[in-house]
N, C-alpha and C positions, 0 to 999 in steps of 0.2 A: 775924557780923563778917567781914570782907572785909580784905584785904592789897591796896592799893593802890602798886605802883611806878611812879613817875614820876621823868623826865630824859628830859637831849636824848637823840636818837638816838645810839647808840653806847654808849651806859651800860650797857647788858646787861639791859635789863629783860626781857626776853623770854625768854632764856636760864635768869638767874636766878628769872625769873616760874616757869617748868617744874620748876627746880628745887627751887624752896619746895613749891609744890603738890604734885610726889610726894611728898617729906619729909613732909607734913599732910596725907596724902591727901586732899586739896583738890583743884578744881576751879582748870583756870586760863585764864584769855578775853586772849589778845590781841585788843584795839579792832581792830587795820589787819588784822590776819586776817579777824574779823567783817564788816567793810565791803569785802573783796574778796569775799569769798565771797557776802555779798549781793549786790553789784553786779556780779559775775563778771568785774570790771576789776582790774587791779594798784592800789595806789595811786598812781605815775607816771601812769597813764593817765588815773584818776577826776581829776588834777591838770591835766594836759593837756589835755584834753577836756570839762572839765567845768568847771574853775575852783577855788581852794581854796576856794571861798563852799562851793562844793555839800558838797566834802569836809569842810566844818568843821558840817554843817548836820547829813550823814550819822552826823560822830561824835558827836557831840552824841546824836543818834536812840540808838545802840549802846550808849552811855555810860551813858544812862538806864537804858536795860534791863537791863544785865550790871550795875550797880549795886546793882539789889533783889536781888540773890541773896545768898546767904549762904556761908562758909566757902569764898570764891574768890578767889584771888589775878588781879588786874584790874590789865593792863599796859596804858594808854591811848597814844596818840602824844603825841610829845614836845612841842606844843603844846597840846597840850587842856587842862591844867589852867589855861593862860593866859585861858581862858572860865570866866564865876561859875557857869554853870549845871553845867557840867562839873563843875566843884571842888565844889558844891554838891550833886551828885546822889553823887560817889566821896565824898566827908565825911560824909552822911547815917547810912554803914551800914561804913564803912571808917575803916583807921588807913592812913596816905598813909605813905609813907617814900620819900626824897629818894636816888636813885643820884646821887651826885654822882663828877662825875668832871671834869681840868680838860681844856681844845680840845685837846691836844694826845695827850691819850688816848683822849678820844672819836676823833678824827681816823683816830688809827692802829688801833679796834675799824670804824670804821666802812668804811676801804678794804678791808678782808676781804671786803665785798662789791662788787658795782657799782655806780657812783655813781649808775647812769641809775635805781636803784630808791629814791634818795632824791631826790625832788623838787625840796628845796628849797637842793639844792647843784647840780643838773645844771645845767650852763652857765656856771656862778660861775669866775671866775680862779684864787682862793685857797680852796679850803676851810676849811684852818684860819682866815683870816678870816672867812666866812661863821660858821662853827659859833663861834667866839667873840663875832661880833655877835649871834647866835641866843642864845645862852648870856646873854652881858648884859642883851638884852632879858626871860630868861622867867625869869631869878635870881627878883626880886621875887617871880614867884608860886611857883617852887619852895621858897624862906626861908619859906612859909607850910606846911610839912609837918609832923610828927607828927616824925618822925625821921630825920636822914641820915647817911647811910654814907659816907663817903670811900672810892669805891673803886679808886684808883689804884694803891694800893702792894699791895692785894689778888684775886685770885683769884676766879673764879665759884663755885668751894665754899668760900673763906671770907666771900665775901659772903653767898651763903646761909646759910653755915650762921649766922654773926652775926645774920640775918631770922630764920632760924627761932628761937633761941634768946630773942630780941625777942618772935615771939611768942607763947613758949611761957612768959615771963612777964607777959605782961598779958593772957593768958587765962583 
């Protein structure tokens, strides 16, 4: 069984991803890490240079593979579950759980870093618009998880720990 976190960017799944996995001495694959290190490009660049055909073709590839493992918690980018084969390869062998979080939280996780490392905001006017049209569009296939957490009013260790206790009941 496998722990799959999905949300938009800025949701913490990455963070939280590391932190469930040492709590479960579990394995933990972030997807945009596996695809820069295969392709020794950032994901800005693979975007830039390549097109998101390529990088949605690539995640897909990663997806599949870090999929068939077992007892690993599996952080995909914040689009991917919006592809069936994606949703269908993380479902196969995983429970998904939804970081939700509303644009205005994500917004303020996500300016901790630099915009130029997120794609699909560099150049945009409004971020917060951007990331709540992002969010509208990929609800529908996030409402299709296993479980979600609201995690605005909480913390990277209460959200974990809330995951972990998640799955140390349906284990």
């Amino acid at each position: 069984m496998n722990i799959v976190l999905i949300g938009m960017m800025g949701s913490g799944k990455s963070t939280i991803g590391k932190i469930i996995a040492q709590t479960l001495a579990w394995d933990f694959y972030d997807v945009d890490k596996w695809i820069e290190k295969e392709r020794k490009k950032t994901i800005a660049e693979i975007f830039s240079q390549e097109g998101e055909a390529t990088f949605r073709a690539l995640e897909s590839k990663i997806i599949k593979e870090l999929a068939q493992k077992n007892n690993s918690v599996i952080s995909p980018g914040g689009g991917a579950p919006c592809f069936k084969e994606n949703w269908d390869a993380l479902k196969k062998n995983g429970t998904i759980i939804w970081l939700k979080a509303s644009p205005q939280k994500l917004l303020e996780n996500v300016k901790k870093k630099p915009l130029s490392l997120r794609p699909l905001l560099t150049g945009k006017t409004s971020s917060l618009e951007t990331i709540s049209m992002l969010l509208n569009k990929r609800e529908i296939f996030y409402q299709k998880a296993d479980w979600v957490v609201e995690t605005d009013a909480l913390s990277l260790e209460q959200t974990s720990e809330k995951i972990v206790n998640f799955v140390k009941s349906i284990k």
